[in-house]
Backbone atoms as SQL, in Angstrom:
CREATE TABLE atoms (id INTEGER PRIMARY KEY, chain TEXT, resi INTEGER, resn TEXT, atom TEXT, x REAL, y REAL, z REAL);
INSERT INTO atoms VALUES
  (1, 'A', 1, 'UNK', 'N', 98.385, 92.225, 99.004),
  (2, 'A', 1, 'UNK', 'CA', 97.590, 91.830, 100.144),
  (3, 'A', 1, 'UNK', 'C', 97.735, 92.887, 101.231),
  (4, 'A', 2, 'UNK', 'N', 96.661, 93.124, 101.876),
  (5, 'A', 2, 'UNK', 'CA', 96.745, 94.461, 102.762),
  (6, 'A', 2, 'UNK', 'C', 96.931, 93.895, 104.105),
  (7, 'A', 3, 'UNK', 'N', 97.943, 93.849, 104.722),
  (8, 'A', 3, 'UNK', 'CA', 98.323, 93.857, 106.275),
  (9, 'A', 3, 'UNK', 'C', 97.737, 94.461, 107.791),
  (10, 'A', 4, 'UNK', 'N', 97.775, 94.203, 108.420),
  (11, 'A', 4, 'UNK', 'CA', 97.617, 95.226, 109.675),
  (12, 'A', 4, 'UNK', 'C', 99.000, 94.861, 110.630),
  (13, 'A', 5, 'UNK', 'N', 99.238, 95.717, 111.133),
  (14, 'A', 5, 'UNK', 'CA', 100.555, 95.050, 111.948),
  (15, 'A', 5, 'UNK', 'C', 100.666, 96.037, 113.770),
  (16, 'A', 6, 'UNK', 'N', 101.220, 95.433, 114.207),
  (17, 'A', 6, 'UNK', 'CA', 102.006, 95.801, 115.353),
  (18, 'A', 6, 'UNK', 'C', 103.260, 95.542, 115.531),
  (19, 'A', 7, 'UNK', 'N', 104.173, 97.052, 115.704),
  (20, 'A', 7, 'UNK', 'CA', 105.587, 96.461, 115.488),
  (21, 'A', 7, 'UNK', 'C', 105.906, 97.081, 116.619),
  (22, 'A', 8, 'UNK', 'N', 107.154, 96.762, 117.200),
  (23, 'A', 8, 'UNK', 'CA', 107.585, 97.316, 118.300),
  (24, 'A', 8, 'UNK', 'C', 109.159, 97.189, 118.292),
  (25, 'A', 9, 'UNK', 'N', 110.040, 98.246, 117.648),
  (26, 'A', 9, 'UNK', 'CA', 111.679, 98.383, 116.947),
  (27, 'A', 9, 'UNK', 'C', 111.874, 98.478, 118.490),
  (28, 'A', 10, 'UNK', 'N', 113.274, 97.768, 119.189),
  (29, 'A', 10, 'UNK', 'CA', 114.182, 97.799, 120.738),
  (30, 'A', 10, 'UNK', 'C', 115.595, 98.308, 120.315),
  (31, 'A', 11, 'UNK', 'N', 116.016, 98.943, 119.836),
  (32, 'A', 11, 'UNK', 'CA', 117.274, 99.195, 119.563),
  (33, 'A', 11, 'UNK', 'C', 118.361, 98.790, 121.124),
  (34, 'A', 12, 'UNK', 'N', 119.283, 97.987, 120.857),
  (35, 'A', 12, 'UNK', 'CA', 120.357, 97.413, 121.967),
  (36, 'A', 12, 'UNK', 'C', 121.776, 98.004, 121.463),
  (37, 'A', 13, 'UNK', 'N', 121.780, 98.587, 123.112),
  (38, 'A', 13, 'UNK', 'CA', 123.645, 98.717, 122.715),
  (39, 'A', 13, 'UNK', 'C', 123.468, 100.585, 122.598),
  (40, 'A', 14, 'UNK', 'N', 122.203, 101.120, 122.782),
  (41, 'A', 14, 'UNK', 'CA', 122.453, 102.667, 122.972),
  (42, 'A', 14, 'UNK', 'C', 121.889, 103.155, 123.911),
  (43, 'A', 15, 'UNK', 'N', 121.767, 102.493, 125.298),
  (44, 'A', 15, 'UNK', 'CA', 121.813, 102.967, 127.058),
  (45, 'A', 15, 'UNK', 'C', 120.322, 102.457, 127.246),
  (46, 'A', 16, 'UNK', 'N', 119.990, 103.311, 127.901),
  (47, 'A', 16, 'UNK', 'CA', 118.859, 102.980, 129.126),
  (48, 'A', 16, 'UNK', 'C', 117.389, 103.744, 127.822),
  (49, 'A', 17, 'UNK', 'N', 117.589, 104.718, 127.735),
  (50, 'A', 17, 'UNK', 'CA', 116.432, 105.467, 126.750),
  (51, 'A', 17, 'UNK', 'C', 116.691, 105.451, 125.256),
  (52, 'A', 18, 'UNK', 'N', 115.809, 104.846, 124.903),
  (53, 'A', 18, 'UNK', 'CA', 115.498, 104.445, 123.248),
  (54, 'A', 18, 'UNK', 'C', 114.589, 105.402, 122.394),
  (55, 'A', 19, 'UNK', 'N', 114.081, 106.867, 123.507),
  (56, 'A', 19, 'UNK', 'CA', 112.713, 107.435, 123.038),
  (57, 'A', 19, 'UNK', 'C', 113.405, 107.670, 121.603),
  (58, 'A', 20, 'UNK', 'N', 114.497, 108.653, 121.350),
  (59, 'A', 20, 'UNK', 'CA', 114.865, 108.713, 120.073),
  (60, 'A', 20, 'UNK', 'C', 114.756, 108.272, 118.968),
  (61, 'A', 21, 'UNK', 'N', 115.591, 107.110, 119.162),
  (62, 'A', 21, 'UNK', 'CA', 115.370, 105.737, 118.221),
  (63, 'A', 21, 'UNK', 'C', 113.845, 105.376, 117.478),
  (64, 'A', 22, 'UNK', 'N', 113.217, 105.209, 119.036),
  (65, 'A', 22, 'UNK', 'CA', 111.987, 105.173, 118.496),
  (66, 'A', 22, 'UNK', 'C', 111.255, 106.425, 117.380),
  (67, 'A', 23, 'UNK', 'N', 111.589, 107.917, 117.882),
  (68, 'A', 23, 'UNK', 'CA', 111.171, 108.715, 117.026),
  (69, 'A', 23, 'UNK', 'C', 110.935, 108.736, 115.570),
  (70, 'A', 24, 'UNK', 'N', 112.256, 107.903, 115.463),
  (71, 'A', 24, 'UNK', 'CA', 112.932, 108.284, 114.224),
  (72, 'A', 24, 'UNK', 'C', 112.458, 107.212, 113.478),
  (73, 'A', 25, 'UNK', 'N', 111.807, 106.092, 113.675),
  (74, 'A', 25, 'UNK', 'CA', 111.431, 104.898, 113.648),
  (75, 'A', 25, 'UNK', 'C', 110.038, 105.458, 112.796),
  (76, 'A', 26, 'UNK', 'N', 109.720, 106.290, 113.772),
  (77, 'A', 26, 'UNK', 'CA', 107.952, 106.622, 113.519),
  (78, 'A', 26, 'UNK', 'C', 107.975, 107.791, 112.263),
  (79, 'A', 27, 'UNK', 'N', 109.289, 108.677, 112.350),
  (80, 'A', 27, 'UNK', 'CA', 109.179, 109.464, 111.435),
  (81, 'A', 27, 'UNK', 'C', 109.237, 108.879, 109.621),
  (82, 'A', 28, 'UNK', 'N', 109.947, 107.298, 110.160),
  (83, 'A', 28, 'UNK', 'CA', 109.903, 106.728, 108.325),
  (84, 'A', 28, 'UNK', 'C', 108.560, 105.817, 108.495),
  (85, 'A', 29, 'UNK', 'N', 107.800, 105.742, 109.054),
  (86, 'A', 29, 'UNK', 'CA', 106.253, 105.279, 109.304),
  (87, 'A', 29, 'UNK', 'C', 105.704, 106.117, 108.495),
  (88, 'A', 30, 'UNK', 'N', 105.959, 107.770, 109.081),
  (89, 'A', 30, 'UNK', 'CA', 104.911, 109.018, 108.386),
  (90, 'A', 30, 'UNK', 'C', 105.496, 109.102, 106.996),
  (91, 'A', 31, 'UNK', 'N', 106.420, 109.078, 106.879),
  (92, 'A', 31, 'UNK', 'CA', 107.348, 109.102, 105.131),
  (93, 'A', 31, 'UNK', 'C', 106.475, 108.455, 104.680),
  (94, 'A', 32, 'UNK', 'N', 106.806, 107.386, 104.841),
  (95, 'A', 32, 'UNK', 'CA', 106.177, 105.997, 103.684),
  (96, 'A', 32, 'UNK', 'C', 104.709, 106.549, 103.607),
  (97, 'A', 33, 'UNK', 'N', 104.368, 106.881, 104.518),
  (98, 'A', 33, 'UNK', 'CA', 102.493, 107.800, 104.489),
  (99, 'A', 33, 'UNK', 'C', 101.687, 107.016, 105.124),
  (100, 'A', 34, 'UNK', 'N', 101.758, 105.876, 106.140),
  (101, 'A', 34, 'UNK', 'CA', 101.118, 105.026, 107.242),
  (102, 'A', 34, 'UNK', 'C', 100.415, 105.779, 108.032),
  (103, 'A', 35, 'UNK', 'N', 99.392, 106.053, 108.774),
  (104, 'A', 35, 'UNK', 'CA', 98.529, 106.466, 109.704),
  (105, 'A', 35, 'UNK', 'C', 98.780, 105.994, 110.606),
  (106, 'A', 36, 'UNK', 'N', 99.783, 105.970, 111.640),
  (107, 'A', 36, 'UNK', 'CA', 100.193, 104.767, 112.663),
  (108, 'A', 36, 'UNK', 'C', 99.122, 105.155, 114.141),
  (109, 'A', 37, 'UNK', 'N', 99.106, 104.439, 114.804),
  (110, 'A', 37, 'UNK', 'CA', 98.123, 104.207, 115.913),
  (111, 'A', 37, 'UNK', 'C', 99.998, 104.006, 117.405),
  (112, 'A', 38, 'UNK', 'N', 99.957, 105.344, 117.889),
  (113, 'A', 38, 'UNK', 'CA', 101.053, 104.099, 118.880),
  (114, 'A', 38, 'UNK', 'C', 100.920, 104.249, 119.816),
  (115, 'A', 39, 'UNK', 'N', 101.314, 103.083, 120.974),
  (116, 'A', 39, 'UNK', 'CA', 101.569, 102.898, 122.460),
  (117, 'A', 39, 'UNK', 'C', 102.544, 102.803, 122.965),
  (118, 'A', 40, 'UNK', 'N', 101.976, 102.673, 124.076),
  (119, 'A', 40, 'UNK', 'CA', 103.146, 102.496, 125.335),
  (120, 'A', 40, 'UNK', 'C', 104.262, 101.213, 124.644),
  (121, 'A', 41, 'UNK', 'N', 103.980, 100.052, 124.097),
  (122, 'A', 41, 'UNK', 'CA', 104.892, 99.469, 123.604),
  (123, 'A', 41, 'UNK', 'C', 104.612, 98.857, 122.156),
  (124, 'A', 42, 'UNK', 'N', 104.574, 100.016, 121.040),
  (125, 'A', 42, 'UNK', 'CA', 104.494, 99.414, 119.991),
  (126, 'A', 42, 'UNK', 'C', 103.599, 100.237, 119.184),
  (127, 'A', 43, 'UNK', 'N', 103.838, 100.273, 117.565),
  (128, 'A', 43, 'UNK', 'CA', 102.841, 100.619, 116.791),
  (129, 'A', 43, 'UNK', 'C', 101.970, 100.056, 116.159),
  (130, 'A', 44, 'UNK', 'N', 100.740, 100.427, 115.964),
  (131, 'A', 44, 'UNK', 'CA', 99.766, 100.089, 115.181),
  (132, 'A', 44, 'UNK', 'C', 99.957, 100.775, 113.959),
  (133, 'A', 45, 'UNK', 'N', 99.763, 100.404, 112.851),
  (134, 'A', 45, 'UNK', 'CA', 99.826, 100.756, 110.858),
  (135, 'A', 45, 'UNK', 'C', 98.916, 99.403, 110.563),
  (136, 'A', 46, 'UNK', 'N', 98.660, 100.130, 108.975),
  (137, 'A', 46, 'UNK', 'CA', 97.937, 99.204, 107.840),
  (138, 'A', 46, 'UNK', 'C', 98.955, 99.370, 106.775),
  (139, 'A', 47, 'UNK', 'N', 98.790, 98.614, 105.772),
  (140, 'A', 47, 'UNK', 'CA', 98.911, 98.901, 104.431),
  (141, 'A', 47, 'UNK', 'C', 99.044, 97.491, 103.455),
  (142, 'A', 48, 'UNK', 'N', 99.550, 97.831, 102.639),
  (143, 'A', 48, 'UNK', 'CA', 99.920, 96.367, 101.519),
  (144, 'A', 48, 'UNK', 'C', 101.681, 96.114, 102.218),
  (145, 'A', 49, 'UNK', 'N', 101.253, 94.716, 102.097),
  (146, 'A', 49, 'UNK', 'CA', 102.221, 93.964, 102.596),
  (147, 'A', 49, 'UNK', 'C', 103.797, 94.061, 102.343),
  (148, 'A', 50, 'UNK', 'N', 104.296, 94.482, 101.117),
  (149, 'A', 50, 'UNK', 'CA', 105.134, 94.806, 100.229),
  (150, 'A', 50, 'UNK', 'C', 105.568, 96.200, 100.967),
  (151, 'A', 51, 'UNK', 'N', 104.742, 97.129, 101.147),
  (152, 'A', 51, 'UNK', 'CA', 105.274, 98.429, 101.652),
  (153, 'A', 51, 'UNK', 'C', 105.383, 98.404, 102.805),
  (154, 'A', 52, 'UNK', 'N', 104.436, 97.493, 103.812),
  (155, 'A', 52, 'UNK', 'CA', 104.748, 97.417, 104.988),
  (156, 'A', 52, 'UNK', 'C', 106.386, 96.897, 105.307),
  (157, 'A', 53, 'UNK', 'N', 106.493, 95.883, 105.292),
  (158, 'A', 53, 'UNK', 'CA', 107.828, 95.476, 104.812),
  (159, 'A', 53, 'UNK', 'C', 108.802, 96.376, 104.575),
  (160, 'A', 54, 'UNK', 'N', 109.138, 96.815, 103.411),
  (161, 'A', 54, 'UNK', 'CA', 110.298, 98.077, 102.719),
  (162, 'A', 54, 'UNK', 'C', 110.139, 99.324, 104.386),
  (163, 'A', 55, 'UNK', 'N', 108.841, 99.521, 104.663),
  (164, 'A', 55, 'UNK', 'CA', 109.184, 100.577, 106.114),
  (165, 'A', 55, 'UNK', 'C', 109.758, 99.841, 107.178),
  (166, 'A', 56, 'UNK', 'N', 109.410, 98.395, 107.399),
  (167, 'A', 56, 'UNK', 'CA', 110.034, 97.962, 108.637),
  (168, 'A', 56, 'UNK', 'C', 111.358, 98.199, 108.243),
  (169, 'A', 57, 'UNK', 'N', 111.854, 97.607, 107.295),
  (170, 'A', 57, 'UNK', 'CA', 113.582, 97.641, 106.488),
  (171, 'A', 57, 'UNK', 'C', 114.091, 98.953, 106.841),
  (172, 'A', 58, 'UNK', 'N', 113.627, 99.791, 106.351),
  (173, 'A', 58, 'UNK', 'CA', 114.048, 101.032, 106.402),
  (174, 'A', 58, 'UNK', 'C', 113.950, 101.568, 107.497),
  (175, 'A', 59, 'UNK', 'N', 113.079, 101.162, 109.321),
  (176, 'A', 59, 'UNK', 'CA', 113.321, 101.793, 109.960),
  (177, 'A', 59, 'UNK', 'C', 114.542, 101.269, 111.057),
  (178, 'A', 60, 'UNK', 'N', 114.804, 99.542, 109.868),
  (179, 'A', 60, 'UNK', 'CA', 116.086, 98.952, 111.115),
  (180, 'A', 60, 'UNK', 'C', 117.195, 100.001, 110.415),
  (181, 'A', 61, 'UNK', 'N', 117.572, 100.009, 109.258),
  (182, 'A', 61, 'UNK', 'CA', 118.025, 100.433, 108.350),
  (183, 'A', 61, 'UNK', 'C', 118.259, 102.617, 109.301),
  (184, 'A', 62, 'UNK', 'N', 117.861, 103.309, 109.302),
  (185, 'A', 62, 'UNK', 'CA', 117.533, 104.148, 109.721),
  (186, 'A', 62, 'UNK', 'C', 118.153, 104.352, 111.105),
  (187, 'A', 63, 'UNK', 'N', 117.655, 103.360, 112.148),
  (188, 'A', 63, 'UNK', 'CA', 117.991, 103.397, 113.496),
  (189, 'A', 63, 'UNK', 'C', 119.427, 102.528, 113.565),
  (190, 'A', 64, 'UNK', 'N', 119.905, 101.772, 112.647),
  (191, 'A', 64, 'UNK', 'CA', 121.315, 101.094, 112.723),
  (192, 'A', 64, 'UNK', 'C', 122.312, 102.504, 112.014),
  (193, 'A', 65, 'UNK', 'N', 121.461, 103.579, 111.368),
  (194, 'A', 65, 'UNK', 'CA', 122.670, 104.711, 111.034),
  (195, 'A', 65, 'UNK', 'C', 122.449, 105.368, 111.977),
  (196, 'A', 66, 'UNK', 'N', 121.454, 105.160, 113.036),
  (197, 'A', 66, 'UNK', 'CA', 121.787, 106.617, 113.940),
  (198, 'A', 66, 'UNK', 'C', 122.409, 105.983, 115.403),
  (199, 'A', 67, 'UNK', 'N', 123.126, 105.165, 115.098),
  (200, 'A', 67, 'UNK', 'CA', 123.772, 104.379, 115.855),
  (201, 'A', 67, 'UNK', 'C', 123.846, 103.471, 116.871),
  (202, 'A', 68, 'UNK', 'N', 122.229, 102.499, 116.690),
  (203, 'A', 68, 'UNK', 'CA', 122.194, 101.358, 117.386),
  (204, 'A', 68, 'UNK', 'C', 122.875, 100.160, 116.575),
  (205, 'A', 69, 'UNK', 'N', 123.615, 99.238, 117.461),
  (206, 'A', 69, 'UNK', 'CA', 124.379, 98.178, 116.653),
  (207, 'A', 69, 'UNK', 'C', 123.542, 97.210, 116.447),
  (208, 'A', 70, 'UNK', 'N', 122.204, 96.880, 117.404),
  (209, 'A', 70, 'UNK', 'CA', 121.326, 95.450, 117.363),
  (210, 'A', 70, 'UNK', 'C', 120.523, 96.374, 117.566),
  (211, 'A', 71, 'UNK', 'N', 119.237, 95.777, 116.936),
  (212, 'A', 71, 'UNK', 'CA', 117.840, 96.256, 117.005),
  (213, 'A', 71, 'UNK', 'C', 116.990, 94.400, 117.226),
  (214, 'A', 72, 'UNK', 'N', 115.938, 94.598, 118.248),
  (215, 'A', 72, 'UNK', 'CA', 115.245, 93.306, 118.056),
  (216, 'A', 72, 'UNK', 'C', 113.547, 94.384, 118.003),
  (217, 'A', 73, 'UNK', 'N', 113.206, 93.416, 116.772),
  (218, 'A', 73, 'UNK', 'CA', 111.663, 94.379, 116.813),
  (219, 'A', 73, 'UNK', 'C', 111.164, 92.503, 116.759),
  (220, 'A', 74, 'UNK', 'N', 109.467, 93.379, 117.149),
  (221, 'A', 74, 'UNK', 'CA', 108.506, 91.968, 117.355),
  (222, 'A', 74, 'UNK', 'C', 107.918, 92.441, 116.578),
  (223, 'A', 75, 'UNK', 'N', 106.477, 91.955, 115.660),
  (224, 'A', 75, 'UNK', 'CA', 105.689, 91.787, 115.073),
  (225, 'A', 75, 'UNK', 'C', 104.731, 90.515, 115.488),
  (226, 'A', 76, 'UNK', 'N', 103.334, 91.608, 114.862),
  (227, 'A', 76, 'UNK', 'CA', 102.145, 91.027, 114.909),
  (228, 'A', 76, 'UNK', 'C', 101.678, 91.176, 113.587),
  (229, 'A', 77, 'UNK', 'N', 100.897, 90.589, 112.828),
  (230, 'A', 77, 'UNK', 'CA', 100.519, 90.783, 111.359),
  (231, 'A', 77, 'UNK', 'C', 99.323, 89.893, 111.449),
  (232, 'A', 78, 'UNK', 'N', 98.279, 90.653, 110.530),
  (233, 'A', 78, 'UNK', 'CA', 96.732, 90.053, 110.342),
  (234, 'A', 78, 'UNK', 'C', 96.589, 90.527, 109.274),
  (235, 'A', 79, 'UNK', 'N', 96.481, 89.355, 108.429),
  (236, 'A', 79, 'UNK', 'CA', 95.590, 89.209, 107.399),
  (237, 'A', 79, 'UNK', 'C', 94.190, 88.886, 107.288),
  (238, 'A', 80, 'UNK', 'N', 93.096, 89.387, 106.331),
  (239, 'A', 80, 'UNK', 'CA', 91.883, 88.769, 105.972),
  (240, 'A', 80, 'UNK', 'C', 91.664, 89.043, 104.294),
  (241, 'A', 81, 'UNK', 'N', 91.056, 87.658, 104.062),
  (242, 'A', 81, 'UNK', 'CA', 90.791, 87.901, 102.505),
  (243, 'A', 81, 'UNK', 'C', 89.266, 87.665, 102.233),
  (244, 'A', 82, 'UNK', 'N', 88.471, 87.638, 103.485),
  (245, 'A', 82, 'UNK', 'CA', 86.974, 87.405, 103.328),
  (246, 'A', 82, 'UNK', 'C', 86.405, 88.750, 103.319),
  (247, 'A', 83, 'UNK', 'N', 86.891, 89.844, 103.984),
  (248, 'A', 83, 'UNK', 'CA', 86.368, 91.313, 103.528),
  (249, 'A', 83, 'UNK', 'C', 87.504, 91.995, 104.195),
  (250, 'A', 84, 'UNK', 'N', 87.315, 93.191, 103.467),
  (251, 'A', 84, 'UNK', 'CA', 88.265, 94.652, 104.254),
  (252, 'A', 84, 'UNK', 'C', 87.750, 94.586, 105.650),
  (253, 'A', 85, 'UNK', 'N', 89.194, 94.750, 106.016),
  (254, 'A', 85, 'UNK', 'CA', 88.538, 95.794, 107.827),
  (255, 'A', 85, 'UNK', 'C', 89.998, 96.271, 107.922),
  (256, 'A', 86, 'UNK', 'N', 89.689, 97.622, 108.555),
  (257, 'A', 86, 'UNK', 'CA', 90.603, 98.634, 109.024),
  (258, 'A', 86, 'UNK', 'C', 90.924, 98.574, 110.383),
  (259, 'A', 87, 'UNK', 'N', 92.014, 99.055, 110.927),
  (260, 'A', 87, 'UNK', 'CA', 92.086, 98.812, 112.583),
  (261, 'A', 87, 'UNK', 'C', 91.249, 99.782, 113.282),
  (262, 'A', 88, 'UNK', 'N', 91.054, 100.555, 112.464),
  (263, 'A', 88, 'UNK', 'CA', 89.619, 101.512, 113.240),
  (264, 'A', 88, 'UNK', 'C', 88.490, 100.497, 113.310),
  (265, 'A', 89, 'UNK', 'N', 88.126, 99.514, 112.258),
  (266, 'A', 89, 'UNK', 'CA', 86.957, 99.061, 112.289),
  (267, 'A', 89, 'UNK', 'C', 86.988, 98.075, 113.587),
  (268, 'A', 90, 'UNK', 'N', 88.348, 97.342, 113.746),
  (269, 'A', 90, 'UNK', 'CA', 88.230, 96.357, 114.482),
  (270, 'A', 90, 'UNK', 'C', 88.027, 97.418, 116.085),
  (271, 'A', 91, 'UNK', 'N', 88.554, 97.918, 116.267),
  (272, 'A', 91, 'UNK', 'CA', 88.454, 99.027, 117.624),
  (273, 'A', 91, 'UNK', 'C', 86.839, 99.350, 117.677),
  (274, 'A', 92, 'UNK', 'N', 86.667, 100.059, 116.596),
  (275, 'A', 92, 'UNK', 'CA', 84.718, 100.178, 116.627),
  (276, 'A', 92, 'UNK', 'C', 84.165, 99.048, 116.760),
  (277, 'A', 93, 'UNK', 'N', 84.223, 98.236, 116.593),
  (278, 'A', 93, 'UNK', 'CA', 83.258, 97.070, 116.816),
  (279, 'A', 93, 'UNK', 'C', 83.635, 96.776, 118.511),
  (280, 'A', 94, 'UNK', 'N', 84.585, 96.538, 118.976),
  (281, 'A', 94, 'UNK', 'CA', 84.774, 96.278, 120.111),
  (282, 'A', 94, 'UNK', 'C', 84.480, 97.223, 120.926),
  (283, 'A', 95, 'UNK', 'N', 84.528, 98.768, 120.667),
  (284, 'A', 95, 'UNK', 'CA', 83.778, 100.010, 121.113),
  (285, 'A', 95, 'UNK', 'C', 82.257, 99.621, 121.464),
  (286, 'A', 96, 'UNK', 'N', 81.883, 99.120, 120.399),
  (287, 'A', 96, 'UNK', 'CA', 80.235, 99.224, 120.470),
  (288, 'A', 96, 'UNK', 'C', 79.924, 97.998, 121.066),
  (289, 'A', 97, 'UNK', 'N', 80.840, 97.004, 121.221),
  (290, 'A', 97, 'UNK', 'CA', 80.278, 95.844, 122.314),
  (291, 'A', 97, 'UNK', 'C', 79.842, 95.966, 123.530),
  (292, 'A', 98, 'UNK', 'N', 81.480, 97.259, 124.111),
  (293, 'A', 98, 'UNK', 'CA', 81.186, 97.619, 125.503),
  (294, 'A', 98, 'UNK', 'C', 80.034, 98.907, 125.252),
  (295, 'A', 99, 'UNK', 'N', 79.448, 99.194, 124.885),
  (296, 'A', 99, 'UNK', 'CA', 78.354, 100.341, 124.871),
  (297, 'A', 99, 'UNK', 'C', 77.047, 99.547, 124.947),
  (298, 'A', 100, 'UNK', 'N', 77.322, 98.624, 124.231),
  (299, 'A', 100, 'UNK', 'CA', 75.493, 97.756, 124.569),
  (300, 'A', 100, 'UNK', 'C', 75.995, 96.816, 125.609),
  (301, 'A', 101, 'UNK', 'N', 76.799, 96.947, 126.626),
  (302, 'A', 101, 'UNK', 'CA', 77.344, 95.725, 127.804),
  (303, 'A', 101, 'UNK', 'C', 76.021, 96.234, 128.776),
  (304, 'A', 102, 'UNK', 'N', 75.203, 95.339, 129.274),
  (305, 'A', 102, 'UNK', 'CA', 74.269, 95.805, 130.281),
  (306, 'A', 102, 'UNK', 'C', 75.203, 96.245, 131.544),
  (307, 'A', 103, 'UNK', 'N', 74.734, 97.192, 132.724),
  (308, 'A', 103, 'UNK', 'CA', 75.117, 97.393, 133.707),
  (309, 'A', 103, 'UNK', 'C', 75.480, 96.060, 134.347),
  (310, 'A', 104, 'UNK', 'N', 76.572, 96.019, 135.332),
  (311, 'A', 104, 'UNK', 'CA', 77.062, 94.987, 136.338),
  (312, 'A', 104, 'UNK', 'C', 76.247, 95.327, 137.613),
  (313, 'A', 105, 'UNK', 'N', 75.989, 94.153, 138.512),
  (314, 'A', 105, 'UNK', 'CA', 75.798, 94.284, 139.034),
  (315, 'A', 105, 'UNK', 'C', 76.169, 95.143, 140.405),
  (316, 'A', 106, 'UNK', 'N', 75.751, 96.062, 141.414),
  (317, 'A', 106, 'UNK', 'CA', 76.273, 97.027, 142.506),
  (318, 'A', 106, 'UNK', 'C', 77.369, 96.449, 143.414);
């Protein structure tokens, strides 16, 4: 089953700046071969559910050897089994809503 997710890894217990952590987070994203989408708090990826999974594992897994003791990550996950859509698609469609939005008023 193909996933979409938003994850967002907090590593606790290694100071005030996590950018690292996070790096390293994103670098077993690109391993596994995910196309990730990221922000200010959190990544966007696709894939099958099974691999999504084994990368989250591997990036608590990953960031607990580079020496955070607690990690709290959140997740978001969407499924559909009535047709494919990609997180590009869902972004384009909402793209093209605001493009046919008539002008507001002055």
């Amino acid at each position: 089953m193909k996933v979409s997710v938003e994850l967002c890894v907090v590593p606790l217990g290694v100071g005030v700046s996590v950018g690292d952590h996070v790096a390293t987070c994103q670098r077993v994203l690109a391993e596994e071969g995910f196309e990730v989408q990221m922000h200010a708090y959190g990544t966007n990826f696709e894939g099958e559910w099974d691999a999504v999974m084994a990368a989250v594992r591997r990036c608590h897994e990953v960031v607990h050897a580079n020496g955070a003791p607690r990690i709290f990550t959140s997740m978001k996950l969407g499924t559909r089994t009535d047709r494919e859509q990609s997180l590009d698609d869902k972004i384009d469609s909402i793209r093209a809503r605001l493009d046919d939005t008539p002008p507001g008023p002055d």
